[in-house]
DOVOLUM-840388 format. One record per residue (C-alpha): residue in one letter; z, y, x. Coordinates in steps of 0.5 Angstrom, whole numbers, padded with zeros to 4 digits, always signed. Layout:
BEGIN
aZYX
...
This chain:
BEGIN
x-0449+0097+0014
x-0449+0090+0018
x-0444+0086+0021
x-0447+0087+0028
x-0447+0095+0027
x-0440+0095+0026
x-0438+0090+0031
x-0442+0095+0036
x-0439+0102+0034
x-0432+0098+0034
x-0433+0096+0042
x-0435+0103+0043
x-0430+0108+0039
x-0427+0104+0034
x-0428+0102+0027
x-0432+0107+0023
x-0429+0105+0017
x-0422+0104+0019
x-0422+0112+0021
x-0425+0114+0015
x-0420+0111+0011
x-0414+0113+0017
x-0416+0121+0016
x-0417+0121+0008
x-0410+0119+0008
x-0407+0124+0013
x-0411+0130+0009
x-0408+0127+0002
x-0401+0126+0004
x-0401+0134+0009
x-0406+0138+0002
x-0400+0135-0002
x-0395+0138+0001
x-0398+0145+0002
x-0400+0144-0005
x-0392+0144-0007
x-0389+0149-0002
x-0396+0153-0003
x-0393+0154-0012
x-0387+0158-0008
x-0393+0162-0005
x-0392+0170-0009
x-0392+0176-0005
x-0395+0178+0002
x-0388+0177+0006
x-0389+0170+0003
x-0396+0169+0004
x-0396+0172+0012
x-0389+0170+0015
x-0386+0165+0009
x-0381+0169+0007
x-0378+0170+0014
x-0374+0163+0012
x-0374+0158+0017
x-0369+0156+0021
x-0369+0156+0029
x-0371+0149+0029
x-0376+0149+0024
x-0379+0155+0027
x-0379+0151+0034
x-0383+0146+0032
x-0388+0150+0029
x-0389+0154+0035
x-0391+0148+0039
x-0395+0147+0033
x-0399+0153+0033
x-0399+0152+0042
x-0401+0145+0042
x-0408+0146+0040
x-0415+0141+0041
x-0415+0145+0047
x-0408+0141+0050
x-0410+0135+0047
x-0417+0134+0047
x-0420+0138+0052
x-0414+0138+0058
x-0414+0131+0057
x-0422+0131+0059
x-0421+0136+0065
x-0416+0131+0068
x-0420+0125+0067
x-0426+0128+0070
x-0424+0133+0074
x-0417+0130+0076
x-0412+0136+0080
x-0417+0142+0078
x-0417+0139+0071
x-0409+0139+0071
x-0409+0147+0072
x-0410+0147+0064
x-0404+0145+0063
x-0400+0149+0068
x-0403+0155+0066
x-0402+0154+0058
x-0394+0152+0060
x-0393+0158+0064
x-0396+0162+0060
x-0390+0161+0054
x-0385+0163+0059
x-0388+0170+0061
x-0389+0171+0053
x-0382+0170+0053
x-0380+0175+0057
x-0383+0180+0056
x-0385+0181+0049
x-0383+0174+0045
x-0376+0178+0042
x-0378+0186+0043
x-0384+0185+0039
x-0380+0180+0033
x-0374+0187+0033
x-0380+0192+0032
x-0386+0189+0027
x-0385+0186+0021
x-0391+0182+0019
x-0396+0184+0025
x-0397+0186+0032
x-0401+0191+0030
x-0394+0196+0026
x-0391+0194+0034
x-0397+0198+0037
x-0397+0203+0031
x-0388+0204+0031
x-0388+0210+0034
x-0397+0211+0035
x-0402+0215+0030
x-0402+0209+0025
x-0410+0209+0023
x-0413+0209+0030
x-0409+0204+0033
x-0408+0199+0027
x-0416+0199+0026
x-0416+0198+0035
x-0410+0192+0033
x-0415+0189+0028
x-0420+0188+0032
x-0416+0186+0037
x-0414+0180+0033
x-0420+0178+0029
x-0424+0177+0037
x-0418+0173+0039
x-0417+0169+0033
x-0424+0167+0032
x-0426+0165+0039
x-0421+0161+0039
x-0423+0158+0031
x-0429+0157+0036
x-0425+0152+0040
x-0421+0148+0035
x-0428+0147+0031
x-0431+0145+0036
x-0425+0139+0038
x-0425+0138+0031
x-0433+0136+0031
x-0432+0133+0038
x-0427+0128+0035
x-0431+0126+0029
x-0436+0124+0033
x-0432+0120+0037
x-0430+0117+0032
x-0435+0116+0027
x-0440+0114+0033
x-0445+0120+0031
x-0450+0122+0037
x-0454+0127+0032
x-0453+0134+0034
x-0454+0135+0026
x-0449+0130+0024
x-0444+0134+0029
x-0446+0140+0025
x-0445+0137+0018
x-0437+0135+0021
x-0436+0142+0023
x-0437+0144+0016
x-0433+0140+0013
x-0427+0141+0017
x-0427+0149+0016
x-0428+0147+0009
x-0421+0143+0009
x-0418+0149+0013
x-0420+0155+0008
x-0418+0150+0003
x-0411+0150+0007
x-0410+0156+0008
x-0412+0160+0001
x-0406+0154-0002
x-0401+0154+0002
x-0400+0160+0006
x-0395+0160+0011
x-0391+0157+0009
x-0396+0150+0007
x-0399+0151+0014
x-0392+0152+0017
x-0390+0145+0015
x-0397+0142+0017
x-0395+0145+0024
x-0388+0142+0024
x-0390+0135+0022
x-0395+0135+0027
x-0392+0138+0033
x-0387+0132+0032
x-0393+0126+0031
x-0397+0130+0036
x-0391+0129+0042
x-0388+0122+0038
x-0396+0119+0040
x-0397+0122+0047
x-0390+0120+0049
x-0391+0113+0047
x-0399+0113+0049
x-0395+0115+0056
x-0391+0109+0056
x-0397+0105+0055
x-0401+0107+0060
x-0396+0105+0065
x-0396+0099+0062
x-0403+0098+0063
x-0403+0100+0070
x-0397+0095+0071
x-0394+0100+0075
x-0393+0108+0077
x-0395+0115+0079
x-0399+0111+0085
x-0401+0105+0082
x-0405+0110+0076
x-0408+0115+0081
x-0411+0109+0086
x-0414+0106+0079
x-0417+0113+0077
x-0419+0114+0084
x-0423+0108+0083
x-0425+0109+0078
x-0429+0115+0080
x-0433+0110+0086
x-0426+0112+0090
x-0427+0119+0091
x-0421+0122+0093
x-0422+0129+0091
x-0420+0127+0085
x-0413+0129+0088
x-0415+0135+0090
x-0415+0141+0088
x-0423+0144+0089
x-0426+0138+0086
x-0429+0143+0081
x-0427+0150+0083
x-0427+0152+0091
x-0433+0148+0092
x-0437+0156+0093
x-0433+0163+0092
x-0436+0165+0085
x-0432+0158+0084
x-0426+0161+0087
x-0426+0167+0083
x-0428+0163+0077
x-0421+0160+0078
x-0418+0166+0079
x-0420+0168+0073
x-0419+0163+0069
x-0411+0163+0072
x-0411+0170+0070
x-0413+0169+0063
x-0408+0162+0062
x-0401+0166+0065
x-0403+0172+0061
x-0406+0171+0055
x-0401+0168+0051
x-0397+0174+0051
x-0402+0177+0046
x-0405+0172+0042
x-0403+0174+0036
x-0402+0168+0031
x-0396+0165+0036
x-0394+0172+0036
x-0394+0172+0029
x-0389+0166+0027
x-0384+0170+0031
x-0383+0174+0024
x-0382+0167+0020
x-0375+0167+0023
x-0369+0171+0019
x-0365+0174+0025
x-0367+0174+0033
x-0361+0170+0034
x-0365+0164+0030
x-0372+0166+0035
x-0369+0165+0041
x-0367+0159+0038
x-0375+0157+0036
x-0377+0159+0043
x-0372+0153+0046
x-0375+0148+0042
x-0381+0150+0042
x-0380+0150+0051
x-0377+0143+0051
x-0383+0140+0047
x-0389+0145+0049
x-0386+0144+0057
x-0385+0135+0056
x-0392+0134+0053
x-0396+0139+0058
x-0392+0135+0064
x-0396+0128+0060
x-0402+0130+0059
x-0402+0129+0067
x-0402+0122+0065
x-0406+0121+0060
x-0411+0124+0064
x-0411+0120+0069
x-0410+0114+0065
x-0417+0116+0061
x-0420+0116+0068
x-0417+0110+0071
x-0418+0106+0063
x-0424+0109+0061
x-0427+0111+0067
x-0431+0118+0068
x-0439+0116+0066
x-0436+0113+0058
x-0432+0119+0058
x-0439+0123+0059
x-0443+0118+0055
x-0438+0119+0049
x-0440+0124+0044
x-0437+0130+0045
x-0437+0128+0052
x-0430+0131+0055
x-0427+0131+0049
x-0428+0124+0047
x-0423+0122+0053
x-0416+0122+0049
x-0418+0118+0043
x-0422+0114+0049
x-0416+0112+0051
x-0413+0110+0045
x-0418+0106+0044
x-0417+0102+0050
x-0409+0102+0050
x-0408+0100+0043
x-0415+0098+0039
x-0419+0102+0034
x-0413+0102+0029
x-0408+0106+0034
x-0414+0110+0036
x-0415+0112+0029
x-0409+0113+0028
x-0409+0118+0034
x-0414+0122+0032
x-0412+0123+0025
x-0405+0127+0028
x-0411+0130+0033
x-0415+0132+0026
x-0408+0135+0024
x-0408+0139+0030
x-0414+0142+0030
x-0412+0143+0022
x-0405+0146+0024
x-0408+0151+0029
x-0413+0153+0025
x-0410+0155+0018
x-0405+0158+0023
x-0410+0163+0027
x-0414+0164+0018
x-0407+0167+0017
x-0406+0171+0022
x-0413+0175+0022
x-0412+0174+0014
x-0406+0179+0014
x-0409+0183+0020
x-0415+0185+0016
x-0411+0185+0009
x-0405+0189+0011
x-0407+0194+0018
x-0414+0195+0015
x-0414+0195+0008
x-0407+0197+0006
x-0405+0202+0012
x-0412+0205+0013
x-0416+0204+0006
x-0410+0205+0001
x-0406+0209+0006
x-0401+0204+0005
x-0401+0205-0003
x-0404+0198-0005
x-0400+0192-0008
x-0397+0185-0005
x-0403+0182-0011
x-0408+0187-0009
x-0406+0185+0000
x-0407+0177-0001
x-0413+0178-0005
x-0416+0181+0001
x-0412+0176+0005
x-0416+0171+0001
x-0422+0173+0002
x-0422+0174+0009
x-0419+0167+0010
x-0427+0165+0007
x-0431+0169+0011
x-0427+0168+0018
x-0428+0161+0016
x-0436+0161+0016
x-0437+0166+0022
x-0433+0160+0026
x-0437+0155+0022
x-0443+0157+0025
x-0441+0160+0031
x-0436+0152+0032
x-0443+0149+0031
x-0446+0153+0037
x-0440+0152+0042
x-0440+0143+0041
x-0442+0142+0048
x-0437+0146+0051
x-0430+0143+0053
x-0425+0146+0048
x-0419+0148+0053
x-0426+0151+0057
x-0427+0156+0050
x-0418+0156+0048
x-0419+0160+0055
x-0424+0165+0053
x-0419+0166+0048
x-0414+0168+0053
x-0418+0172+0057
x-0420+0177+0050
x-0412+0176+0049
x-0409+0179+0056
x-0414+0184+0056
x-0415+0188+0050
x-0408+0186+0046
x-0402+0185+0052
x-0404+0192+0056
x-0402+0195+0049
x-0396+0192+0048
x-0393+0191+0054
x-0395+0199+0055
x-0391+0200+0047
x-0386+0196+0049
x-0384+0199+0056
x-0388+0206+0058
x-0385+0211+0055
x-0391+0216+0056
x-0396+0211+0053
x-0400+0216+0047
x-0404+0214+0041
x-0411+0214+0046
x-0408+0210+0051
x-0407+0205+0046
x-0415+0206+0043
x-0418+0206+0050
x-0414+0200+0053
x-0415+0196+0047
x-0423+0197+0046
x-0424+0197+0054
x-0421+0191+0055
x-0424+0187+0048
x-0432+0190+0049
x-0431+0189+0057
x-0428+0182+0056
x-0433+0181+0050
x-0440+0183+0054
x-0439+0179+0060
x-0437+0173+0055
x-0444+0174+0053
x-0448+0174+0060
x-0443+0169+0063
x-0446+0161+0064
x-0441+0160+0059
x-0447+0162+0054
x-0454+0161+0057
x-0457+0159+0064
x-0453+0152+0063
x-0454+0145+0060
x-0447+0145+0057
x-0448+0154+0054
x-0448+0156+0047
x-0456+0157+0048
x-0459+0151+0054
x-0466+0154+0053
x-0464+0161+0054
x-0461+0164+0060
x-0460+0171+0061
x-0454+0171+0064
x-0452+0176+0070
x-0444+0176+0070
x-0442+0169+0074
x-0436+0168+0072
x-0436+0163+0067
x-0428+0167+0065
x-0428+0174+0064
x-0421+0175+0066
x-0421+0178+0073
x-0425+0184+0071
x-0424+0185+0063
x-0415+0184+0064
x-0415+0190+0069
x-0420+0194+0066
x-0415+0194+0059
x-0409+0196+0063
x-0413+0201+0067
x-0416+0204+0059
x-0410+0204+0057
x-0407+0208+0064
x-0414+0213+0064
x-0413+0214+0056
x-0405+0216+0056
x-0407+0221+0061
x-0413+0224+0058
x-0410+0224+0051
x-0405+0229+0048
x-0398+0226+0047
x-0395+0224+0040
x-0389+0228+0040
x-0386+0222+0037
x-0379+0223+0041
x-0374+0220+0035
x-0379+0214+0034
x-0379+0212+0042
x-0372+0212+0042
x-0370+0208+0035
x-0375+0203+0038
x-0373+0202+0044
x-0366+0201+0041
x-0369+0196+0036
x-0373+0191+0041
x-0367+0191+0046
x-0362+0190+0040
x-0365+0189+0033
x-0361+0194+0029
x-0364+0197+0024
x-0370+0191+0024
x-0370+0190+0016
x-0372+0197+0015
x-0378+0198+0018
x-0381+0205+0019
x-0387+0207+0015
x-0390+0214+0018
């Protein structure tokens, strides 16, 4: 390699070298530390909630570990410096979202389940029936979002390594799902909830100093960075505006609706943030999570606003888009310019953790869906053993890790807060309608359940895959094909009211559960919380 050749990847995304060596020093050092609490890892309880041993505190941390993902660092990042008020509506959707989880189901479903959201839907429901619904439920939200943090992690190498070749963008994602099986089958909760709390304090320590010195940069406030981002995009002003990217026509309009819809609701049902609610002892140590994991979730949404428009005003849009991973690039980008290839790389490392803590996160929460909803309550009929449940946890965790693989490989050209939302979308409406429907709705039945789940995934699911999102667009999965027929390019607007509708039609339709006792107890156990360590098994 010539000195020439590393001067010119140095002056466009930093020192190839120096972030190699800055990102196998970060892998060491978080594997290292799974490795050790990953020893204490025996049983199922160990291997899914870690025991349920963390503090408030840690539990916080985590959350905004599991919550912070590619999609709120490198993709919203990107939206803003290229679409500027429009892009923002990322942020705002992600921050509201946690605060209609909270409300609703955050507490009720930690009191009810035990390790997943299916014995939630199940507490007082025909098991078998509604596990399998539940299971699948999961699996789609998980992988789709996998999707997105494989495709962050693809795009972030490029960036770094200065690779324009689709081939060596695919060979990126490859290793990263390797780097994340590994996490996971070693560690378990536990290790990943570690990664997650370090993570989450680097993650917020270096947005809040990159905010510092984008000011810094601009030699002034709010009003000096929009003037520049302004400038930056040849003085165009819409920037500041909402419309830049939605409301220029109305399927546009109805897009952002959709997108909206998908962001505020769709976190209430994703999974593996529900999940962590049970890695905590007590509800009173929950709620305590749940305010720490505001007080960062809602400061680093609130600094994504300036890292963004710093991007835009220190990058520059067209450097944006010529970088590889486009949108995506912008965050490490900036970096770059504010504090040279070292900070850069140091940036992207704690950007690689996210998408590492994310990841090993969401293998976890589909492991123990498929291994304790399907393989032991429905194939064992609730007979096989703790060894025998993480076996299978194990090995759904390699063959998840493939399938998003190979689909993260397709999704490289999309923006991965674009693809988180499609996650979203699946969450709020095949999982939320039934939860929230469990939870509050005292006549809701076992096939009110079933239709309410499966209606809401296969429709969110069918007009993902004829959507834009897909086909008949440059940025789709498949760019030469195009058989799309839905035009939105999130299914939101139709699929989440079709999950609450399926689960209202299919209450009334099906026979009720005469489960009288079991309605009551869990409405005593999610408002209080007695009864929680002894989880009912019908």
């Amino acid at each position: 390699m010539s000195n020439t050749y590393l001067l010119a990847a140095e002056s466009n995304t930093g020192n190839p070298v120096l972030n190699i060596i800055v990102f196998v020093i970060f892998i060491v050092v978080t594997m290292a530390i799974v490795m050790r609490v990953g020893k204490k890892t025996s049983d199922a309880s160990d291997f899914y909630t870690g025991g349920a041993s963390f503090t408030g505190t840690q539990n916080g941390l985590a959350i905004a570990g599991d919550y912070l993902s590619a999609a709120s660092f490198l993709g919203i990042v990107g939206a803003i410096a290229l679409t500027g008020y429009d892009g923002f509506l990322y942020s705002i959707g992600f921050f509201v979202a946690w605060l209609v989880a909270l409300l609703l189901v955050a507490e009720p479903l930690r009191n009810v389940g035990k390790f997943t959201m299916a014995d939630v839907l199940s507490f007082r429901l025909k098991q078998k029936p509604v596990r399998m619904a539940a299971a699948m439920g999961t699996l789609f939200v998980s992988l789709f979002y996998l999707i997105a943090q494989m495709a962050g992690a693809g795009s972030l190498v490029a960036v770094l390594l200065n690779l324009h070749g689709k081939t060596e963008q695919a060979i990126v994602v490859v290793i990263v799902g390797i780097i994340m099986i590994a996490y996971v089958l070693i560690g378990g909760m536990k290790g990943t909830t570690y990664v997650q709390m370090i993570k989450a304090v680097l993650l917020v320590g270096t947005v809040v100093i990159m905010t510092g010195l984008v000011f810094f940069a601009v030699k002034g406030g709010f009003n000096e960075l929009f003037t520049k981002a302004v400038e930056a995009h040849g003085g165009n002003e819409a920037l500041l505006k909402p419309g830049m990217k939605y409301g220029k026509t109305e399927i546009s309009k109805l897009d952002f609706i959709s997108l909206g819809l998908a962001l505020v609701l769709g976190t209430a049902g994703l999974p593996h943030v529900l999940m962590r609610f049970y890695t905590v002892p007590t509800a009173r140590e929950a709620r305590k999570s749940v305010t720490w994991a505001i007080i960062l979730i809602g400061a680093f949404y609130l600094m994504t606003l300036v890292l963004g428009y710093g991007a835009a005003a220190l990058v520059g849009p067209e450097r944006i888009k010529a970088a590889p991973g486009g949108a995506n690039a912008a965050a490490p980008l900036l970096a770059l310019e504010l504090g040279g290839s070292f900070f850069m790389a140091i940036i992207s490392a704690i950007a690689f953790a996210t998408v590492l803590a994310v990841v090993a996160g969401l293998a976890i929460t589909a492991s123990a869906s498929v291994a304790h909803d399907v393989y032991h309550s429905i194939i064992r009929n609730g007979q096989s053993t703790e060894e025998e449940q993480v076996r299978v946890s194990r090995i759904t965790v390699v063959v998840i890790g493939v399938v998003a693989i190979v689909l993260g490989i397709l999704a490289m050209s999309q923006n991965v807060a674009f693809l988180v939302a499609l996650a979203f979308a699946i969450a709020a409406s095949a999982n939320l309608p039934t939860i929230l429907y469990s939870l509050y709705w005292k006549k809701f039945n076992t096939t009110g359940a079933v239709t309410a789940i499966y209606s809401g995934l296969l429709s969110a699911l069918v007009l993902i895959v004829f959507s834009p999102a897909v086909s008949g667009s440059a940025t789709a999965m498949f760019p030469n094909a195009d058989f799309a027929w839905f035009p939105l390019a999130n299914p939101g607007l139709v699929s989440i009211p079709l999950g609450f509708l399926g689960g209202i039609v299919g209450t009334f339709i099906g026979k009720p559960d005469n489960m009288d006792d079991l309605q009551s107890e869990m409405e005593v156990r999610s408002l209080t919380g007695v009864g929680v360590e002894a989880p009912v098994d019908h």
